[in-house]
N, C-alpha and C positions, 0 to 999 in steps of 0.2 A: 504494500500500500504506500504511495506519495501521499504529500500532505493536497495535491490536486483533489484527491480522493476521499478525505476526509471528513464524516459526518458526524454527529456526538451517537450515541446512543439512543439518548433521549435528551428531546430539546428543554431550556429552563421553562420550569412552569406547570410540562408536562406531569401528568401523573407514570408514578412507574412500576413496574411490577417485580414481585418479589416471590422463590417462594416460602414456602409455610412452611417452619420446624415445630411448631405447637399450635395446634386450633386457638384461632381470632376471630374476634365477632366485629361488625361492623361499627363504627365508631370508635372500636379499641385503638388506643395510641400503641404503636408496635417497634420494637428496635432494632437492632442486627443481630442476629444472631449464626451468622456464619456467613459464606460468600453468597450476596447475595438472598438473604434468605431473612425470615424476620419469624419472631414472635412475640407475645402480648409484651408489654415494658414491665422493667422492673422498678421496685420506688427509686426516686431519682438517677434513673438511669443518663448515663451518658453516652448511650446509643442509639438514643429516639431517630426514628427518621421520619416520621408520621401516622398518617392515621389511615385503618383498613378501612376500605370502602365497601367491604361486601365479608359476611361469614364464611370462613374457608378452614379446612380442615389439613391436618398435614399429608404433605407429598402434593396438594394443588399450588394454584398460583392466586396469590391474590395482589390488588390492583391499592398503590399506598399514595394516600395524597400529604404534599404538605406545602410549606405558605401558605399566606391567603387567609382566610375564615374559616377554621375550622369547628366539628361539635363535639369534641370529645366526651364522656361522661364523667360528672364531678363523685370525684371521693369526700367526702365532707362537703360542708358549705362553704360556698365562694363567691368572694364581693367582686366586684365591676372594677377593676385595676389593681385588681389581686395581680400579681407575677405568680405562674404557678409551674409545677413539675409534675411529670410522672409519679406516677401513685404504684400500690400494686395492683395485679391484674389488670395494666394495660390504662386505669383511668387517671386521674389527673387531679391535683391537690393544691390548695394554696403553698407556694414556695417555704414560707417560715426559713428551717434551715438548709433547706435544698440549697446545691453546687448548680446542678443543671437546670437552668428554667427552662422552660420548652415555649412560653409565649407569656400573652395579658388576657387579660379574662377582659374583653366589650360589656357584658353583662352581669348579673349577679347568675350564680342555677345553687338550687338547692341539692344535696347526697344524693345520689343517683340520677341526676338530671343531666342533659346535655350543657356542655357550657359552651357561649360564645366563645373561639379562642383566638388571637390575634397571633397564627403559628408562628415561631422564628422560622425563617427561610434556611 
């Protein structure tokens, strides 16, 4: 291959696909967990790479969005410019002492709610 020839993978923006080392449920924030490969996050993980877009079970592919607005599910209750992180199983917690924030919460959502997420890119 010349650099004539050169295309990315996948363009910025796009959503990408991943596959599954542990069943995700849609809206789960998901990390890496091998080449290419993702499952649910752990608390404050520093592997986040987004959020599944569809329930997939392992040995499929599932499709991970991130930037942008996303809805992750709240662990606990979370205010509207909360900085939050990775929780376990995949949902997402007010920061407190978390390392890795994964965005900002647009909204309030109450424990088990979607929460608006302002994702980091």
């Amino acid at each position: 291959m010349t650099m004539a020839d050169y295309s990315p993978l996948f363009k910025p923006g796009a959503a990408i696909t991943y596959s599954v080392s542990a069943d995700v449920t849609a809206g789960q924030v998901v990390e890496l967990t091998g080449d290419r490969a993702v499952g649910p996050a752990s608390a404050d993980s520093e592997k986040v790479v987004g959020i599944a877009a569809f329930n997939a079970v392992v040995g499929d592919h599932v499709t991970v969005h991130d930037g942008g607005v996303q809805r992750p599910y709240a662990s606990g209750v979370i205010a509207a410019g909360d900085k939050v992180a990775a929780a376990a199983d995949g949902k997402v917690v007010t920061a407190g002492e978390a390392v890795n924030t994964i965005g900002i919460a647009l909204a309030a959502a109450a424990d088990g709610d979607p929460v608006q997420l302002k994702f980091k890119a």
